[in-house]
C-alpha positions as a Markdown table, in Angstrom:
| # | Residue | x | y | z |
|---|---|---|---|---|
| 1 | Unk | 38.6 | 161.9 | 116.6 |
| 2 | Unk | 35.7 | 160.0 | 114.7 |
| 3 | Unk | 35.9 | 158.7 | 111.8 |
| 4 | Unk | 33.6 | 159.6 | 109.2 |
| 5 | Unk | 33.0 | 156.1 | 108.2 |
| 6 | Unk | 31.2 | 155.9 | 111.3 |
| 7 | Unk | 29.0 | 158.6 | 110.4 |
| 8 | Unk | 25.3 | 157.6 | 109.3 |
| 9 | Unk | 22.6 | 159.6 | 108.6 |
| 10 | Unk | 20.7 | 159.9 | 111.7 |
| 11 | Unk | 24.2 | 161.0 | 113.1 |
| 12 | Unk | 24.6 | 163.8 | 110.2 |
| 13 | Unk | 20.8 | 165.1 | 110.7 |
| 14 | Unk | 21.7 | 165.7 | 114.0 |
| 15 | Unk | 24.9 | 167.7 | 113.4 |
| 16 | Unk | 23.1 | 169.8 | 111.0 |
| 17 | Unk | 20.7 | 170.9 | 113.6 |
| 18 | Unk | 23.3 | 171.9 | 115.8 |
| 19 | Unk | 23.1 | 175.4 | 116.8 |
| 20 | Unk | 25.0 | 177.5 | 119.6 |
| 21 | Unk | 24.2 | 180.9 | 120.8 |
| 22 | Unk | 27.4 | 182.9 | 119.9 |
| 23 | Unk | 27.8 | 180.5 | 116.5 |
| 24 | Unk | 29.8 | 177.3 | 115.7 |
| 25 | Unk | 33.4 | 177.1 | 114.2 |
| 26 | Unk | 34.0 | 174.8 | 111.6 |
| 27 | Unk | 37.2 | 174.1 | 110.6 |
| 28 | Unk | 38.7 | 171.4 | 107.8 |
| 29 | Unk | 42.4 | 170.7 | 107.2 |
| 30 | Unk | 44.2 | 168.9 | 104.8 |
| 31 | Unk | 47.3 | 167.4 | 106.4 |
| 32 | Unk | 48.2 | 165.2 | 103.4 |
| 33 | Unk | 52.2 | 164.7 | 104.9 |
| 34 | Unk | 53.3 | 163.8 | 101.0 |
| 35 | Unk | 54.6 | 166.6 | 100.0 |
| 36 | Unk | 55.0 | 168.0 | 104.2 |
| 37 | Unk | 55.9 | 165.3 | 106.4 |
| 38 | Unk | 56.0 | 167.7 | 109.4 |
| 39 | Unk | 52.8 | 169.4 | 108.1 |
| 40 | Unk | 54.5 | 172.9 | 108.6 |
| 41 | Unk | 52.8 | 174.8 | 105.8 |
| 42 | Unk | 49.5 | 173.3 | 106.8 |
| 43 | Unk | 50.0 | 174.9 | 110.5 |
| 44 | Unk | 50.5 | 178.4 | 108.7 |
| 45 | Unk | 47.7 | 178.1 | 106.2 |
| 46 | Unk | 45.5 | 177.4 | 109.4 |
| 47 | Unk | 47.1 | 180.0 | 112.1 |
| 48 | Unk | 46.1 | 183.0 | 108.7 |
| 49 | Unk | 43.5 | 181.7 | 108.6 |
| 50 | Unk | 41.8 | 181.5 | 112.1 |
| 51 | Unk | 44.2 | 185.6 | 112.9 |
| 52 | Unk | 41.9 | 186.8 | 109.7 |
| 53 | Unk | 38.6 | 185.1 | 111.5 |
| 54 | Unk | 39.8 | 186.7 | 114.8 |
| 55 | Unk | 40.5 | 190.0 | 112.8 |
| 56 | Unk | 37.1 | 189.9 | 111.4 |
| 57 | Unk | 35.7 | 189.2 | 115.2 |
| 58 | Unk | 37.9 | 192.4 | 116.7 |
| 59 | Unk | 36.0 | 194.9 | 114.3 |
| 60 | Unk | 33.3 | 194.3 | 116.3 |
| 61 | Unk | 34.5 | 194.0 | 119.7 |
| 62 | Unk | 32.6 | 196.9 | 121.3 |
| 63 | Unk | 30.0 | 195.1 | 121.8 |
| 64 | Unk | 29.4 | 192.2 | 124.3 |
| 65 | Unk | 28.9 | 190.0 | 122.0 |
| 66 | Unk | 32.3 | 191.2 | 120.2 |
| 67 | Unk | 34.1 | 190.4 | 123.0 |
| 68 | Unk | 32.8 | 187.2 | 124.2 |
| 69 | Unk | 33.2 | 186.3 | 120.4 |
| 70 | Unk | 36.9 | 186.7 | 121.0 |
| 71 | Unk | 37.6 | 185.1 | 123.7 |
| 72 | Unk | 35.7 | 181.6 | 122.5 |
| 73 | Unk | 38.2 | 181.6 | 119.6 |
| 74 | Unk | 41.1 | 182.4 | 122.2 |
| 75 | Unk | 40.0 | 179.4 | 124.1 |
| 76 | Unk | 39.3 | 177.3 | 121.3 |
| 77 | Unk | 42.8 | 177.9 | 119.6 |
| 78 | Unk | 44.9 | 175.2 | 121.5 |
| 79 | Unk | 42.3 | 172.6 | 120.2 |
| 80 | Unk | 42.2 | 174.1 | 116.8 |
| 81 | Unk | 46.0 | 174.2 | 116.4 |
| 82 | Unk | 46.4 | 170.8 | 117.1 |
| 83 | Unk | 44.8 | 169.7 | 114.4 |
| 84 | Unk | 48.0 | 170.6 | 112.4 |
| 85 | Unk | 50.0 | 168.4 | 114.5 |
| 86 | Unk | 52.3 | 165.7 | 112.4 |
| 87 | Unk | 51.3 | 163.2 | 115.2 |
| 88 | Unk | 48.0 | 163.4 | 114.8 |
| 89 | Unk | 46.3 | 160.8 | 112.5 |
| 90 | Unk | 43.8 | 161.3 | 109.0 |
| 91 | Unk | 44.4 | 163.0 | 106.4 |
| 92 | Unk | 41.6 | 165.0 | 106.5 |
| 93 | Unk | 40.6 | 166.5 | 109.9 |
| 94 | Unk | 37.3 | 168.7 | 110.4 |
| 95 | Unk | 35.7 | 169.8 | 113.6 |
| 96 | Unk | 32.9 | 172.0 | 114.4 |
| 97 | Unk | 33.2 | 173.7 | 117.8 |
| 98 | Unk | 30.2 | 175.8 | 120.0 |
| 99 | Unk | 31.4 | 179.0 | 120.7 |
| 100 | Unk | 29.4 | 179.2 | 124.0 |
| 101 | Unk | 28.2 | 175.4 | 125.1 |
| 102 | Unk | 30.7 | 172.4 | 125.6 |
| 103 | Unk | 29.7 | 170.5 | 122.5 |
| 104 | Unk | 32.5 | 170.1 | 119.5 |
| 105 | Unk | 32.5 | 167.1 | 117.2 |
| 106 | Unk | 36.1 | 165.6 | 115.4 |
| 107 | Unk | 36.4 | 163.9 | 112.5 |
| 108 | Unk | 38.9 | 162.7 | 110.2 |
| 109 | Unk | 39.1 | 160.7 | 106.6 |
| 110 | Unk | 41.2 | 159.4 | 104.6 |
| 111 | Unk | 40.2 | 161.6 | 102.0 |
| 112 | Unk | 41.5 | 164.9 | 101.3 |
| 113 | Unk | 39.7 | 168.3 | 101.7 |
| 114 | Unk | 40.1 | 172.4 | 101.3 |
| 115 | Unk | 41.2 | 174.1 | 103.9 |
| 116 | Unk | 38.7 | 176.2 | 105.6 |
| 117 | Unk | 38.0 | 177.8 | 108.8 |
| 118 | Unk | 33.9 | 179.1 | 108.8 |
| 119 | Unk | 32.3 | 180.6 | 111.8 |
| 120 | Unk | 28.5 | 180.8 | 111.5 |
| 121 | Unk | 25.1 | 179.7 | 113.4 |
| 122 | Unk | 25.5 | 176.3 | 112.7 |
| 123 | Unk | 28.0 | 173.7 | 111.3 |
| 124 | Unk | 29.3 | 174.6 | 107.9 |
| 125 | Unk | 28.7 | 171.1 | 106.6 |
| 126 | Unk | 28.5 | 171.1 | 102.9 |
| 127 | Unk | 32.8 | 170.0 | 102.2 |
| 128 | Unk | 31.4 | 166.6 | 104.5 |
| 129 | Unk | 28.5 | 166.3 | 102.2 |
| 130 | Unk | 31.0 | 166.2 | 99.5 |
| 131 | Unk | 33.2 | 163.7 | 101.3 |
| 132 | Unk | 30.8 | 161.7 | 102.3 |
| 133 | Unk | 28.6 | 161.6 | 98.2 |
| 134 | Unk | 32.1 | 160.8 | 97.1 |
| 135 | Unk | 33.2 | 158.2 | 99.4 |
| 136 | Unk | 29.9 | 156.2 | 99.1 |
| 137 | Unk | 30.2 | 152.6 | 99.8 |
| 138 | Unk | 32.3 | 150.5 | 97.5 |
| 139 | Unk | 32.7 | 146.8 | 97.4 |
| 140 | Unk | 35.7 | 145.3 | 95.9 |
| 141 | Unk | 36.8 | 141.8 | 95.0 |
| 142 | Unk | 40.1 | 140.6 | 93.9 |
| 143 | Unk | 40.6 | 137.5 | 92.7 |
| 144 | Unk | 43.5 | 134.5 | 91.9 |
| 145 | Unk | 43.8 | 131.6 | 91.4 |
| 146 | Unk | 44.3 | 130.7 | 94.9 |
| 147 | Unk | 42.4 | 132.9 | 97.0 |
| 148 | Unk | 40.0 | 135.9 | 96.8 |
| 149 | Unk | 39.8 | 138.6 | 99.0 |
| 150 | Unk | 36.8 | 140.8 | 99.3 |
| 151 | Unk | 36.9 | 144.5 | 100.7 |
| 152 | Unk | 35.0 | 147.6 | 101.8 |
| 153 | Unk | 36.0 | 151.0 | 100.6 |
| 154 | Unk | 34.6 | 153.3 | 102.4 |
| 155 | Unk | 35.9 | 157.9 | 102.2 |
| 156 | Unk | 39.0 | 156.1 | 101.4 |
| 157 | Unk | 39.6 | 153.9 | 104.1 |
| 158 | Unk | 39.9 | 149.6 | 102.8 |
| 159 | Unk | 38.9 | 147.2 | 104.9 |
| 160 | Unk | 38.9 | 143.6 | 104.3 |
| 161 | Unk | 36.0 | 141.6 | 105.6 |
| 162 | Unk | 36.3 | 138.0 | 104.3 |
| 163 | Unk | 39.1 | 135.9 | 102.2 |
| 164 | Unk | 37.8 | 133.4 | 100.3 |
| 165 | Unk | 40.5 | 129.9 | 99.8 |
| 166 | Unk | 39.7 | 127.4 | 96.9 |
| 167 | Unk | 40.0 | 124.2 | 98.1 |
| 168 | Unk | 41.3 | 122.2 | 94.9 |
| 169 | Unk | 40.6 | 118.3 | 94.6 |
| 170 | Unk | 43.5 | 115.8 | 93.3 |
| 171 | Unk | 41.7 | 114.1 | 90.6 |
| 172 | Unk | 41.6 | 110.5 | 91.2 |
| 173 | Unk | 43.4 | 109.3 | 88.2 |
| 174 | Unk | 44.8 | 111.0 | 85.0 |
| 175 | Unk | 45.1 | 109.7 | 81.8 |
| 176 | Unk | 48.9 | 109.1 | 80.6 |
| 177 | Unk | 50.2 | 109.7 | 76.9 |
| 178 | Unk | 51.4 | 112.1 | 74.8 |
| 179 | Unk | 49.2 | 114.3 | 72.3 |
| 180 | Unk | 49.9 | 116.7 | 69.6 |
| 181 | Unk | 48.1 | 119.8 | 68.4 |
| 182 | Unk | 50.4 | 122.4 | 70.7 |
| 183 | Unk | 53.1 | 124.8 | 69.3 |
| 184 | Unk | 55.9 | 123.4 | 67.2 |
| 185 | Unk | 58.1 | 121.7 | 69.8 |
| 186 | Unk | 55.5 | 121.2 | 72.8 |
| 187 | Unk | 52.9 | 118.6 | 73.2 |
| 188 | Unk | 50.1 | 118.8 | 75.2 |
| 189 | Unk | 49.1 | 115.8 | 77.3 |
| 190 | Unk | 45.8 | 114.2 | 77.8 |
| 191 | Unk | 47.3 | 114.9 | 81.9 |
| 192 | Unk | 47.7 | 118.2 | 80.8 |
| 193 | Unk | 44.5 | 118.7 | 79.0 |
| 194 | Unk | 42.5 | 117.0 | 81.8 |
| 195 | Unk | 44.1 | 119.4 | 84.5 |
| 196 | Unk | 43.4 | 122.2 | 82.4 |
| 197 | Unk | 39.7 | 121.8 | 81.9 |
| 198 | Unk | 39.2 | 120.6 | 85.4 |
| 199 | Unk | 41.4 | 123.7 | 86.6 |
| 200 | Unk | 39.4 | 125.9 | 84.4 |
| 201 | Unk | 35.8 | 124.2 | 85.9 |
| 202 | Unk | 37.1 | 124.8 | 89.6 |
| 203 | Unk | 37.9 | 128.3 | 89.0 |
| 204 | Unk | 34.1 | 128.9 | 87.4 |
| 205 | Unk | 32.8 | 127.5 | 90.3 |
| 206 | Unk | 35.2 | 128.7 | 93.3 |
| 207 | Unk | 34.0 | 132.5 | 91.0 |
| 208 | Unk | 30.7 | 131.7 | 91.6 |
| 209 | Unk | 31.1 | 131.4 | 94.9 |
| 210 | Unk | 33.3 | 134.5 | 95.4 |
| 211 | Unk | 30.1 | 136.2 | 93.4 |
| 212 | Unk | 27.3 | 135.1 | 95.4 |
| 213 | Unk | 29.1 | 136.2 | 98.7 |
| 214 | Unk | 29.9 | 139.8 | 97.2 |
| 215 | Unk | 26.4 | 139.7 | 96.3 |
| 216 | Unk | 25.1 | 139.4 | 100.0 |
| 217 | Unk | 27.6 | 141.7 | 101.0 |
| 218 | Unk | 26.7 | 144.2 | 99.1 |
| 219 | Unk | 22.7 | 143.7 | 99.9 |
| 220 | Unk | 24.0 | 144.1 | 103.7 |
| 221 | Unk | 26.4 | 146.9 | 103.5 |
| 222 | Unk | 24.3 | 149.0 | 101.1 |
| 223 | Unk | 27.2 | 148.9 | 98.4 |
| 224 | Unk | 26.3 | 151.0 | 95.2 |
| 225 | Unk | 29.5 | 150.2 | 93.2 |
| 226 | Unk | 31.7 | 147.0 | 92.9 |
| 227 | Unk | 35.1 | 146.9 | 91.3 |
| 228 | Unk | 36.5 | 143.2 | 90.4 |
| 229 | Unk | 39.9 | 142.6 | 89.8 |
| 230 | Unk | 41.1 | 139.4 | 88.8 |
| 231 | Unk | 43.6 | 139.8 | 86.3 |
| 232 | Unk | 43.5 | 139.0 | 82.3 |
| 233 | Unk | 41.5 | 135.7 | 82.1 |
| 234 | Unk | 39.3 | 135.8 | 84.7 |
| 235 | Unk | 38.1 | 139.4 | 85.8 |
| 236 | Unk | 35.7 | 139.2 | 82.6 |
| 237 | Unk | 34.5 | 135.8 | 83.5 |
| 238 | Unk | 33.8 | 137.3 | 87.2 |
| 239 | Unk | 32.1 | 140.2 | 86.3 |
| 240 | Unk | 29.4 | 137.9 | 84.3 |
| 241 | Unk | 28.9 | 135.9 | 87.7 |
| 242 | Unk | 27.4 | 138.3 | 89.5 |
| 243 | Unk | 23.4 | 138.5 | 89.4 |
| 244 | Unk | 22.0 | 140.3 | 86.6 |
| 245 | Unk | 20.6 | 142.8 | 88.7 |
| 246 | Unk | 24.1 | 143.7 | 89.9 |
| 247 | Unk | 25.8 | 143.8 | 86.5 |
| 248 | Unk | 25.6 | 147.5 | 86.2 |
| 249 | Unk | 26.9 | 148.5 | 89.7 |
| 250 | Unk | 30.1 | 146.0 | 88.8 |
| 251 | Unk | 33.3 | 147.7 | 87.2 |
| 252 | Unk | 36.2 | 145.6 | 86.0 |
| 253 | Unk | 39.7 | 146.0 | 86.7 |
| 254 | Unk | 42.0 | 143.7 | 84.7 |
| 255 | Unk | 45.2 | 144.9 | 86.3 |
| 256 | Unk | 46.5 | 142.5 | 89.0 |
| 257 | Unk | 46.1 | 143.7 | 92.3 |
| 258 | Unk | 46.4 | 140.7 | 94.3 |
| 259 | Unk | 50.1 | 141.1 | 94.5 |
| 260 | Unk | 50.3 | 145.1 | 95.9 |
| 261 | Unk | 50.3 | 146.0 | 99.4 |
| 262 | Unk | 47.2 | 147.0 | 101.3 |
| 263 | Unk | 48.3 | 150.6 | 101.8 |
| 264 | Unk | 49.0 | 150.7 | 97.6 |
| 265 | Unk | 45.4 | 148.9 | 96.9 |
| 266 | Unk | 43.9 | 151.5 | 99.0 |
| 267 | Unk | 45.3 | 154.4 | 96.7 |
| 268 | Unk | 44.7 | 152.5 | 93.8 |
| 269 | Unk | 40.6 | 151.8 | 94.7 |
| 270 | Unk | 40.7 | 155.8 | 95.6 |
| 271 | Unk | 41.8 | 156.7 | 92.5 |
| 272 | Unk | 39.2 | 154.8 | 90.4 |
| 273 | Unk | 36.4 | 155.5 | 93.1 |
| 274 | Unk | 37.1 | 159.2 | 92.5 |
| 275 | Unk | 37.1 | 159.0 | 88.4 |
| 276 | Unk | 34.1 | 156.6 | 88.9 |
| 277 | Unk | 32.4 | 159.5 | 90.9 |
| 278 | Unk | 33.4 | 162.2 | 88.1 |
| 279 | Unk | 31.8 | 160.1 | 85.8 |
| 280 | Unk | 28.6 | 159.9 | 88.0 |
| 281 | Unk | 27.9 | 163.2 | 88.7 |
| 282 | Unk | 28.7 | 164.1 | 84.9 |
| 283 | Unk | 25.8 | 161.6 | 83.9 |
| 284 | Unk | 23.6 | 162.7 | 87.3 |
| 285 | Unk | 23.8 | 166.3 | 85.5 |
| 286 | Unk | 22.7 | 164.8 | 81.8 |
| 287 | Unk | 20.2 | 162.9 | 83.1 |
| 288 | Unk | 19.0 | 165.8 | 85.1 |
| 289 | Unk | 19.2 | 168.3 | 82.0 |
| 290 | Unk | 17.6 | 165.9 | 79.8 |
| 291 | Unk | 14.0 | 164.8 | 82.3 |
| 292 | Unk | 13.4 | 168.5 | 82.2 |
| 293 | Unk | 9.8 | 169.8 | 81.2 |
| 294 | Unk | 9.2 | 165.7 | 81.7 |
| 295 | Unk | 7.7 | 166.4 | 85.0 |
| 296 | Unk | 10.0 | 164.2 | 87.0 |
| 297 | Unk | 12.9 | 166.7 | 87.8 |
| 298 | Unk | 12.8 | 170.1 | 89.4 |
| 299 | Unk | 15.0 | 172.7 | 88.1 |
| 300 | Unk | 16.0 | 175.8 | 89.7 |
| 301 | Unk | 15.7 | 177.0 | 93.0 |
| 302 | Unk | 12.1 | 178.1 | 93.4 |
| 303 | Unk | 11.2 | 174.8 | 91.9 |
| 304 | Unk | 13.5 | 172.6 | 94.2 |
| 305 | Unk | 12.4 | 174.8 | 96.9 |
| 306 | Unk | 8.5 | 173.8 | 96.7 |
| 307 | Unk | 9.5 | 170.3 | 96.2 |
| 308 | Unk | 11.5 | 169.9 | 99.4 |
| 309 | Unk | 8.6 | 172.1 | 100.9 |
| 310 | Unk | 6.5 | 169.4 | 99.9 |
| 311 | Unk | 8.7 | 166.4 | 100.5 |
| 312 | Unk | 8.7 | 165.3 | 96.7 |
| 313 | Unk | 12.4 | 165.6 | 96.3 |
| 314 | Unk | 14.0 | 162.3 | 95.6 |
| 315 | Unk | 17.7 | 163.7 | 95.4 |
| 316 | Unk | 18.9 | 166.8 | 95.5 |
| 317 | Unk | 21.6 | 168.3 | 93.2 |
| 318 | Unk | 23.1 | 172.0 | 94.3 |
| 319 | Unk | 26.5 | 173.5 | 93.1 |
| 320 | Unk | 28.3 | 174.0 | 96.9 |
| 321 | Unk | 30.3 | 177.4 | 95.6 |
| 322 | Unk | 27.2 | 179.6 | 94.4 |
| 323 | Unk | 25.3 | 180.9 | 97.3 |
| 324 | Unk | 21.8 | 180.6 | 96.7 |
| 325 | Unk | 19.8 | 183.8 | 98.3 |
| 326 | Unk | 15.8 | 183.1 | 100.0 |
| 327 | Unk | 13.3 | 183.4 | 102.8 |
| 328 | Unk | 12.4 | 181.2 | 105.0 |
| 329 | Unk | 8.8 | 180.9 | 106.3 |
| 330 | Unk | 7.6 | 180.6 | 110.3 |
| 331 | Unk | 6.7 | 177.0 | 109.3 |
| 332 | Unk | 10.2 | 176.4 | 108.4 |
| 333 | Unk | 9.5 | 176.1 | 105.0 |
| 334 | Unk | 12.5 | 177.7 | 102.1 |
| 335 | Unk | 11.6 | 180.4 | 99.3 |
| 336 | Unk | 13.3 | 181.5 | 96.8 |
| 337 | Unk | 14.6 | 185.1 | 96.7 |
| 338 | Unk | 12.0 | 187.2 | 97.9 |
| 339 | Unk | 8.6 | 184.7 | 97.4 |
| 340 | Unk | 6.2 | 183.9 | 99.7 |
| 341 | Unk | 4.4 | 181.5 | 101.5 |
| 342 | Unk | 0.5 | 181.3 | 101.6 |
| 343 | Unk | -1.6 | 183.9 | 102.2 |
| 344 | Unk | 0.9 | 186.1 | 101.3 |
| 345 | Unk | 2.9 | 186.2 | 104.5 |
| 346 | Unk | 6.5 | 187.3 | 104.0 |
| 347 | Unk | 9.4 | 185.2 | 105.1 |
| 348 | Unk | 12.6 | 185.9 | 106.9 |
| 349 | Unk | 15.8 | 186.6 | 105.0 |
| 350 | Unk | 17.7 | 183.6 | 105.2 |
| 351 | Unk | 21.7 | 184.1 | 105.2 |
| 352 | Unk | 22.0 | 180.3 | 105.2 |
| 353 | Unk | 19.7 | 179.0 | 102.8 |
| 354 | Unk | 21.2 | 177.1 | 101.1 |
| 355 | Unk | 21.7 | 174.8 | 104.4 |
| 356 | Unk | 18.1 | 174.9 | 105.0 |
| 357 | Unk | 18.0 | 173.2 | 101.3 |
| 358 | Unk | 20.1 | 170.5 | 102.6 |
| 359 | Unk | 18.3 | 169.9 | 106.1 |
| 360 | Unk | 14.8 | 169.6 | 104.3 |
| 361 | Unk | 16.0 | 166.9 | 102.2 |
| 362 | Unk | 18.0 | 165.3 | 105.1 |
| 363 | Unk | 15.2 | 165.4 | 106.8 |
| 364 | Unk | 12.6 | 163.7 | 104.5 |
| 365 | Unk | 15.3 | 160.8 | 103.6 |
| 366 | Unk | 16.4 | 162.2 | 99.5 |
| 367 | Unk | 20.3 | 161.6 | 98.8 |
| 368 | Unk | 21.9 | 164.7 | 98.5 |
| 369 | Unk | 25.0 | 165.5 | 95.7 |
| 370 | Unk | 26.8 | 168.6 | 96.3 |
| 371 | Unk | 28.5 | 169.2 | 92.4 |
| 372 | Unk | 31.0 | 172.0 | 91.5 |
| 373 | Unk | 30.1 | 173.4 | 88.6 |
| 374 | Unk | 27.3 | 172.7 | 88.1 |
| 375 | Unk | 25.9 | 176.2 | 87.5 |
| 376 | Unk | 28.6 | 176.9 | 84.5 |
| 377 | Unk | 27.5 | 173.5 | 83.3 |
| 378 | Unk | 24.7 | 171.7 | 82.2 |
| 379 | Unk | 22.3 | 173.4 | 84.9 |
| 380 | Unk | 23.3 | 176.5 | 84.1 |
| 381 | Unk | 19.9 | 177.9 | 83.1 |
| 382 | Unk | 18.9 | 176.2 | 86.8 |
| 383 | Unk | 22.0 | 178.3 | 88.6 |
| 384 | Unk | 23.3 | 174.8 | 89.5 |
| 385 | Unk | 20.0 | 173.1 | 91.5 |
| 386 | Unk | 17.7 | 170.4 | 90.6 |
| 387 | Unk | 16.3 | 167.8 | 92.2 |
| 388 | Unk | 14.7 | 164.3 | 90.8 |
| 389 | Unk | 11.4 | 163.8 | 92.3 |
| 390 | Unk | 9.7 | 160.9 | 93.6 |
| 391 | Unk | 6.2 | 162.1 | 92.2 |
């Protein structure tokens, strides 16, 4: 398997465009062992759910393409079943299969999934989408007094990619004596004062540098959000040493995490990318809702439909559980419902439109954000689609 980290755009454009003769099966899992260590109720979910596919198939085995229908998922079973296996790694695991040709493509995350089993023309793609807008990127920096460690989250996987030591310097000389001004009972030092300040001016600067290497990180690696964690005193002081122009892709973390394990940091930076996502797409939507009549934002589907058509669409917004019904013209290009393109010539009913809406944008480079509920929302007048444009 492949995993999805290591999937980039190019590499899902070309997925999307796969296509096979007697259709493609798509199948997700979520074999989350937590609660099944021997992933025994996962196996069952799957094996219903791939008999009530083949069930489906067998109504229609009288005809050729019937039966050669039902013996692709015969064939394909073994592989399918083994994604259930307890030995098999990722938590989640999706592959899309060619009924007819050789191709089939595996991946797995570290993020969980629904299960589903889809068999259609192409690869049911849109639960990736939504793995992939929610595991965007993430930086993240923890910080103490000795070291820092910076990080790449990426669909729930952490990786580190550089600790950072600060190299303290002895001072010279100190000056001896005793001074009061502390608490009743303890004096503080001029020693003691020195080392403080000096231990205070290292730390600003060893943030600084800990700040400006985040910074180029995060240039390089195409990071959109940052979480800094350094504790009480310093993750504030952090947080204002990276470049103004960062400041509002930086959250702060004040709880320690320098001293958890790697496997426990990784569920902890999961749980707060996933809230940090919730809270994204709920100001995505406002922002949306609010632009509208401005000119900048397309609302609804024959409005999103004419922007991709004209390659104005900036990023698309669509709610992945309402199945949006159009045409599609001989140019390739979508329609709502029953409209037309120029001229007046009528499209073809498209079953899968709503991937058509997703290829157009893939191909003319807009982000895409796949968001349930949007249609019972605050795009509910829109039936869940929008899109901000670039003109």
């Amino acid at each position: 398997m492949v995993t999805i980290e290591r999937l980039d755009e190019d590499g899902l454009w070309d997925l999307s465009q796969r296509t096979d003769q007697l259709g493609v099966l798509s199948v997700y899992i979520n074999a989350d062992p937590t609660r099944d260590p021997n992933l025994e109720a996962v196996a069952i979910d799957l094996r219903n759910r791939f008999r009530e596919l083949q069930r489906r198939v067998a109504e229609d085995a009288g005809s050729d393409q019937g039966r050669a229908l039902a013996a692709a998922l015969a064939r394909l079973w073994p592989q399918i079943e083994d994604l259930a296996s307890p030995t098999a790694s990722g938590r989640s695991r999706i592959v899309f299969a060619a009924l007819e040709s050789d191709w089939i493509v595996r991946l797995e995350s570290a993020m969980p999934v629904d299960n589903r089993v889809v068999l259609d023309d192409g690869p049911f793609i849109h639960p990736l989408l939504e793995l992939l807008d929610e595991g965007r990127a993430a930086g993240v920096v923890v910080i103490s007094p000795d070291e820092a460690r910076l990080f790449e989250w990426r669909v729930g996987s952490l990786q580190m990619l550089r600790r950072m030591q600060q190299q303290y310097v002895e001072a010279p000389h100190e000056r001896a004596g005793q001074l009061g001004g502390g608490p009743q009972g303890q004096f503080n030092t001029p020693m003691r004062e020195q080392r403080k300040a000096r231990d205070g001016d290292w730390m600003q600067r060893f943030l600084g540098q800990v700040t400006g290497v985040a910074a180029e990180l995060a240039a390089d690696r195409g990071w959109e959000r940052i979480l800094v964690s350094a504790g009480e005193r310093w993750t504030e002081p952090s947080v204002a040493s990276f470049p103004q122009a960062l400041r509002d892709k930086v959250f702060a973390d004040a709880r320690v995490l320098n001293g958890i394990d790697d496997d426990a940091l990784a569920t902890a930076v999961t749980e707060w990318a996933h809230d940090q996502h919730t809270e994204r797409e709920r100001r995505l939507l406002g922002q949306v809702h609010d632009a509208a009549g401005s000119g900048v934002v397309a609302l609804g589907l024959s409005e999103v439909a004419a922007a991709l058509n004209a390659g104005r669409v900036a990023h698309l917004v669509y709610d992945p559980k309402v199945r949006y019904l159009g045409m599609m013209g001989a140019d390739g290009a979508v329609y709502a419902g029953d409209e037309v393109g120029p001229g007046g010539r009528p499209g073809t009913p498209e079953p899968r439109l709503t991937e058509r809406l997703v290829e157009r944008a893939l191909k003319t480079g807009a982000r895409i954000s796949p968001i349930e509920g949007a249609a019972d929302g605050r795009l509910k007048d829109a039936a869940g689609v929008a899109a901000m444009l670039r003109w």
